[in-house]
C-alpha positions as CSV (number, residue, x, y, z in Angstrom):
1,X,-134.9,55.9,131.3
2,X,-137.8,57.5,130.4
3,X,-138.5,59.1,126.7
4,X,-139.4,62.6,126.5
5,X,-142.1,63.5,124.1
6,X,-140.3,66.8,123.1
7,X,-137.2,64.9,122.3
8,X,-138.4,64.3,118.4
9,X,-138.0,64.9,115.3
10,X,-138.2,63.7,111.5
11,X,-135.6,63.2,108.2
12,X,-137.0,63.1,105.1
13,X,-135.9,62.3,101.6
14,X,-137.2,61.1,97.9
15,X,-137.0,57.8,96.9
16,X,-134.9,56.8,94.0
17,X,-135.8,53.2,94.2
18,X,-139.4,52.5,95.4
19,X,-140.1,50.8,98.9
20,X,-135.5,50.6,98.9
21,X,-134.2,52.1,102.3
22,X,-131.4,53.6,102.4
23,X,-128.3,52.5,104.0
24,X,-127.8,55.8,105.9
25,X,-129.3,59.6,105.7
26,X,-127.2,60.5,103.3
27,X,-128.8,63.5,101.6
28,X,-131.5,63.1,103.8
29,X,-133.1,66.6,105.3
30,X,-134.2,67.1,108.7
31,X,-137.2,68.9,108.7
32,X,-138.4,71.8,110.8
33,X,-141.7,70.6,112.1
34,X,-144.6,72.3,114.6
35,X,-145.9,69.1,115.5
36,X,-145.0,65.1,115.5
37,X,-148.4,62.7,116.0
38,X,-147.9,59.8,117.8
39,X,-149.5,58.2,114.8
40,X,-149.5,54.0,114.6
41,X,-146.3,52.4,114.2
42,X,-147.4,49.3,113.7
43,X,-150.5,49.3,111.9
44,X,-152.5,46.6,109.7
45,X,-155.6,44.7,109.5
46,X,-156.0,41.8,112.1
47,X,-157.6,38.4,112.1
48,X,-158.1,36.4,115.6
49,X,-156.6,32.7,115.6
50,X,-159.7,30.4,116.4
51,X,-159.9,27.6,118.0
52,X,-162.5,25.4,118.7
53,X,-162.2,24.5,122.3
54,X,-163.9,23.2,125.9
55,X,-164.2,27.0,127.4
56,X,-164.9,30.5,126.7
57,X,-162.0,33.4,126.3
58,X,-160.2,35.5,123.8
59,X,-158.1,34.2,121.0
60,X,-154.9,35.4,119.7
61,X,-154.6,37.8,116.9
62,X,-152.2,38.5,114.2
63,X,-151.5,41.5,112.0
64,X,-151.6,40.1,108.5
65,X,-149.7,43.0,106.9
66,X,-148.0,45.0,109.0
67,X,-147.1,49.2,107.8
68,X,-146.9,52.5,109.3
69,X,-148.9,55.7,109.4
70,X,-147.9,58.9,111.1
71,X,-148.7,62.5,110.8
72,X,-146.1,65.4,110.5
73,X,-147.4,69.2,110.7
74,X,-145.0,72.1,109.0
75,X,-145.1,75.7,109.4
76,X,-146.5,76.8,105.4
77,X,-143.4,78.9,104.5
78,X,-140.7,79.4,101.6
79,X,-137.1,78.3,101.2
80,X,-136.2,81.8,101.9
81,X,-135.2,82.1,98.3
82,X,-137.1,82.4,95.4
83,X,-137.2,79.8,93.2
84,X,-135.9,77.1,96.0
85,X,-138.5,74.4,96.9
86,X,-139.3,74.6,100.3
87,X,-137.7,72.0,102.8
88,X,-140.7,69.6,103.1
89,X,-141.4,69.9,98.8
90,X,-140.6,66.2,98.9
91,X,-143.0,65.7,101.5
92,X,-145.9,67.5,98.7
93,X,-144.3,64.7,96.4
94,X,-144.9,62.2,97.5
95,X,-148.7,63.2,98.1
96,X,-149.5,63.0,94.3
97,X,-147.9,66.6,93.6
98,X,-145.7,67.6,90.2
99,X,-142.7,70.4,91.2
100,X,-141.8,73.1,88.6
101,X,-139.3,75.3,89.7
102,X,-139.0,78.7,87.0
103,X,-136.0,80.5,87.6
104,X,-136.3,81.9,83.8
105,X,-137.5,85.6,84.9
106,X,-134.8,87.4,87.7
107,X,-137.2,88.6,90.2
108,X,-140.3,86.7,89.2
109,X,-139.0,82.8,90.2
110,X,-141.7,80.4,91.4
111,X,-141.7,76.9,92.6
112,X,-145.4,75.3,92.0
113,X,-146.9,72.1,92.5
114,X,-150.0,70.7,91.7
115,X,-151.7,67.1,91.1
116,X,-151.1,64.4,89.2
117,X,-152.8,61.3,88.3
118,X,-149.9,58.8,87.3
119,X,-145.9,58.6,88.1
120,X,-146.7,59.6,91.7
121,X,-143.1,59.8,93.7
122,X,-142.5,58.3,97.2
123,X,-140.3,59.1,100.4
124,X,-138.0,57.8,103.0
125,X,-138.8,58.4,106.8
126,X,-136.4,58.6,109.9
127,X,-139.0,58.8,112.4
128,X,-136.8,59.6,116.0
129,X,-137.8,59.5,118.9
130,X,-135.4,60.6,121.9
131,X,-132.3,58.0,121.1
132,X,-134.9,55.5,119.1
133,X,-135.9,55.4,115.0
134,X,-138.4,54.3,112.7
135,X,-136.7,54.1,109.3
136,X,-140.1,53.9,107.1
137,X,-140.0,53.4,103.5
138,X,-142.0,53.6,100.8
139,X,-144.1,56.4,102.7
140,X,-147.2,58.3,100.4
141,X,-149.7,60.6,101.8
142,X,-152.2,63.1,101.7
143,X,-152.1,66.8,103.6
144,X,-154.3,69.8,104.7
145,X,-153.5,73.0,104.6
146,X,-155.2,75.3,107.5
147,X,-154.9,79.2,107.4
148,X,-157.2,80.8,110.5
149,X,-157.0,84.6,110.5
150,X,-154.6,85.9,113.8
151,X,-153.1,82.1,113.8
152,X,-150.0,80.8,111.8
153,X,-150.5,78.4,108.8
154,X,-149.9,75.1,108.3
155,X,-149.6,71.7,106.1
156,X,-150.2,68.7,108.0
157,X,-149.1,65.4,106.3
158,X,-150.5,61.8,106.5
159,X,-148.6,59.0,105.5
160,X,-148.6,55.5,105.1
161,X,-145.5,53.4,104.5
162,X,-143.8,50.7,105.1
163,X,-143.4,48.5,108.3
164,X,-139.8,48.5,109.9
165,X,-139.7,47.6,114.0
166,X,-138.4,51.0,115.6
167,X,-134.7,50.3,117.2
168,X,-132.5,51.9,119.2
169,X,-130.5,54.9,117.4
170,X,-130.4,57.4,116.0
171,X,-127.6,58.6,113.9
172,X,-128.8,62.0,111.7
173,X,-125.5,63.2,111.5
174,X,-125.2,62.6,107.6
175,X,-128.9,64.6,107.4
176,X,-128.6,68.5,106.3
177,X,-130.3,71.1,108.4
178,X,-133.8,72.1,106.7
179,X,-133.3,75.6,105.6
180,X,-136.5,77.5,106.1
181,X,-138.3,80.4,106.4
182,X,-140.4,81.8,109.2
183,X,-144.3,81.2,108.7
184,X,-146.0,84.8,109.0
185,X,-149.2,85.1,110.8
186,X,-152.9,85.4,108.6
187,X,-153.9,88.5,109.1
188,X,-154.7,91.9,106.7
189,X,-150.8,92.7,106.7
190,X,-149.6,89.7,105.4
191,X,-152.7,87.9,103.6
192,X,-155.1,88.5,100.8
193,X,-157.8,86.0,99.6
194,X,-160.5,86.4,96.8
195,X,-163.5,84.3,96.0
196,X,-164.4,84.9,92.0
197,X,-162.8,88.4,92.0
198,X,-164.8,89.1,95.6
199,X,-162.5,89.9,98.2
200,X,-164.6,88.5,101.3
201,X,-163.6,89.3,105.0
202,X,-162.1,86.4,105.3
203,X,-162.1,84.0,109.1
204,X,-160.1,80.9,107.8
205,X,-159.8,78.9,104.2
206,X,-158.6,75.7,104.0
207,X,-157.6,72.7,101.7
208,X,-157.8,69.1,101.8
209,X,-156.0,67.0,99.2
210,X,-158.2,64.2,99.3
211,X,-155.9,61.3,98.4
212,X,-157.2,57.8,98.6
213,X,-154.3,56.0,99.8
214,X,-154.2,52.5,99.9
215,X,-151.5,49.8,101.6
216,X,-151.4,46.8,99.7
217,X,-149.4,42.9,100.4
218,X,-149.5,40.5,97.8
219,X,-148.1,37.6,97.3
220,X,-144.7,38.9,96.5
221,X,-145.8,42.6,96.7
222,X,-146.1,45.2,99.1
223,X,-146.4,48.6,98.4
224,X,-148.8,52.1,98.9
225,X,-150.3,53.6,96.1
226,X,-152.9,56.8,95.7
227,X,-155.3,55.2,93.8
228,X,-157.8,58.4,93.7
229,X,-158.3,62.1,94.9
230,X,-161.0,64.5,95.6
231,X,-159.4,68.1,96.5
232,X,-161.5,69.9,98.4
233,X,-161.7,73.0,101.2
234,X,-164.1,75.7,103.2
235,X,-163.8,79.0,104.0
236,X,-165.5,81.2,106.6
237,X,-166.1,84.7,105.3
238,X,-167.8,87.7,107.1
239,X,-171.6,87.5,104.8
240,X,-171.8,90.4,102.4
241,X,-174.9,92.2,101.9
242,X,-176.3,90.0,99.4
243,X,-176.6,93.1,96.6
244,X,-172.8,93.0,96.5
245,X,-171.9,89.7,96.3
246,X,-174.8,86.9,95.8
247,X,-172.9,83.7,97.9
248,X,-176.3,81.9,97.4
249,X,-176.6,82.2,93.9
250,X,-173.0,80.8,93.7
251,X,-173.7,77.6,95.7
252,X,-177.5,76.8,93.6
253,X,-176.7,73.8,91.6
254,X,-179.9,72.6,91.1
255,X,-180.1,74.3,87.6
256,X,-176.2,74.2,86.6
257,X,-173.2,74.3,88.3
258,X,-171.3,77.7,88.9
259,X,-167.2,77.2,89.0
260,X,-165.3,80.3,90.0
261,X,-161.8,81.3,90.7
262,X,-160.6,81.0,94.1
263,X,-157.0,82.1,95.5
264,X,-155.7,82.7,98.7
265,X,-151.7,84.8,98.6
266,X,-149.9,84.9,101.9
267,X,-147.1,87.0,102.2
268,X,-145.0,89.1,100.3
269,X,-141.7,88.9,100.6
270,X,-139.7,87.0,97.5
271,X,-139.0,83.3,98.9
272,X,-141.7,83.9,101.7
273,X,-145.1,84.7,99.6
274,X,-147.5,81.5,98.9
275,X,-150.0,81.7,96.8
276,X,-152.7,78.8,96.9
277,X,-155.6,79.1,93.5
278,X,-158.2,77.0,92.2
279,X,-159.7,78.3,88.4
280,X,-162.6,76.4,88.5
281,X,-163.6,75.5,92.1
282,X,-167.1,75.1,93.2
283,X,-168.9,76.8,96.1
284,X,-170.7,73.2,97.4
285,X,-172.5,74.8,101.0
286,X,-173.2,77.3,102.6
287,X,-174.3,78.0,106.0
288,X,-175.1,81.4,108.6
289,X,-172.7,81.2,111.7
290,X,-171.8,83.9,114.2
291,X,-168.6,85.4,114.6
292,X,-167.9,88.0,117.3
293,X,-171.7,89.0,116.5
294,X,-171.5,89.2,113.3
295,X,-172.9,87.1,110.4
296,X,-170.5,84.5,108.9
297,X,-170.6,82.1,106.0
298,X,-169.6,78.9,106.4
299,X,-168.7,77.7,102.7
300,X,-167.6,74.2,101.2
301,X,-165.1,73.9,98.4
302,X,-165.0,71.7,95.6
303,X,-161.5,72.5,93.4
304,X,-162.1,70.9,90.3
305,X,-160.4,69.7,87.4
306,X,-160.3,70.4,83.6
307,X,-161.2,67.5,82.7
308,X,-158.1,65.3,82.5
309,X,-156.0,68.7,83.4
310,X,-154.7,67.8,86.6
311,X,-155.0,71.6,87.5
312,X,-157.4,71.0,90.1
313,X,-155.2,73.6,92.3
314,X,-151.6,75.1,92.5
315,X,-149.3,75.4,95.6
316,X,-146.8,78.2,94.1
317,X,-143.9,79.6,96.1
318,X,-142.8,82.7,94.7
């Protein structure tokens, strides 16, 4: 029979035991995802078996470390409540991210993540595919987040984990729902951006975590760390006449380096509002483009640490 593409779907959970499945999806969540790649189920480097023989041809090859990398895309929305992690906060985990969750002020609760450089966690995958599953453990990452103006946002994960043949099966009924909010579109109602106090026309901002992520098998190891990361992003703002905001000044460093405050707030609803900020982030490029006929700046991002900080950027859900 054949498979339908629609027919899939995810479960997630944290590890308490690295590279350990799980015996079932107990406490497991399935998530509520815009998109599923097709990603490589059965990745890994390759060497060919030579031979040396009396003709020409191929040779076999063999994977010499077999693991898995797929992609997952999520709506960028809340819990629904403030100060509840959203659904996929495990997924931010185990991309290098730290989780506070403040419930000390009624009214003002926040959940906010942000890097780290040691104790990074790691998660459990049920990947399903119409009556089929990849159970995939020891799974880390890195993500994007992509925010156009008129289009919904959205956090697309990549992950690397380990291999596990897909079979047929696919029992979630042990999983819990994901309990999410609805992603709000980017647009002047909903979203507000600044760039060092300037708050540009904004076209789309964007981040990339930057995580180095490496597989590794050993003689009597195997395992995926996140041995590095480099966050950076780009915006496309409408150019301001250069008297009221001096972009090119910003980006100069040929003379010293200029770090400014950048933040991005979508939404306003408590449980629903997102707030994405860099303190010392800076402008790397810039470069003219046309938008509708108007003059656009193209500009790179650099969010930096403070020094050994880890504070390169917060995620807060508030």
């Amino acid at each position: 029979m054949a498979k339908k593409w629609r027919r899939r779907y995810v479960v997630a959970k944290l590890e308490s035991a690295y590279g350990t499945p799980s015996a079932d999806m107990t406490d497991a969540t399935i998530l509520e995802v815009v998109m599923l790649d097709g990603g490589n189920p059965y990745a890994g480097n390759t060497v060919d078996r030579e031979r040396m023989r009396d003709g020409l041809g191929a040779f076999e090859q063999v994977n010499t470390g077999p693991y898995v990398e797929r992609q997952i895309r999520v709506p960028l929305a809340g819990q629904g409540t403030a100060g509840e992690p959203p659904a996929y906060g495990m997924l931010l985990r185990a991309c290098g991210l730290s989780e506070t969750i403040d419930t000390t002020t009624p009214g003002s609760e926040t959940v906010t993540y942000q890097p780290v450089s040691e104790g990074m966690e790691s998660a459990e995958l049920w990947w399903i595919e119409d009556g089929q599953t990849q159970h995939i453990s020891g799974a880390r990452g890195t993500f994007s987040i992509s925010a156009d103006s008129q289009g919904l946002p959205y956090i697309e994960f990549n992950f690397t984990g380990l291999y596990e043949k897909t079979a047929a099966g696919a029992d979630a009924s042990l999983a819990t729902q994901a309990v999410q909010a609805k992603e709000l579109p980017i647009n002047k109602q909903n979203t507000v951006a600044d760039i060092d106090t300037h708050a540009a026309c904004m076209s789309s901002f964007s981040v990339e975590m930057g995580n180095q992520v490496e597989y590794r098998n050993l003689i009597n190891c195997e395992s995926v760390h996140i041995t590095d990361r480099s966050v950076t992003g780009s915006t496309n703002i409408e150019a301001p006449d250069i008297a009221t905001q001096d972009y090119f000044a910003k980006v100069e460093s040929h003379n010293g380096v200029t770090l400014v405050p950048v933040s991005l707030t979508h939404g306003s609803v408590a449980g629903n509002t997102i707030e994405i900020a860099g303190s010392q982030v800076q402008l790397a490029s810039i470069s003219p483009t046309d938008n509708q006929g108007i003059m656009h700046y193209d500009i790179g991002l650099r969010f930096l640490p403070d020094g050994s900080a880890d504070d390169d950027f917060t995620l807060t859900f508030k």
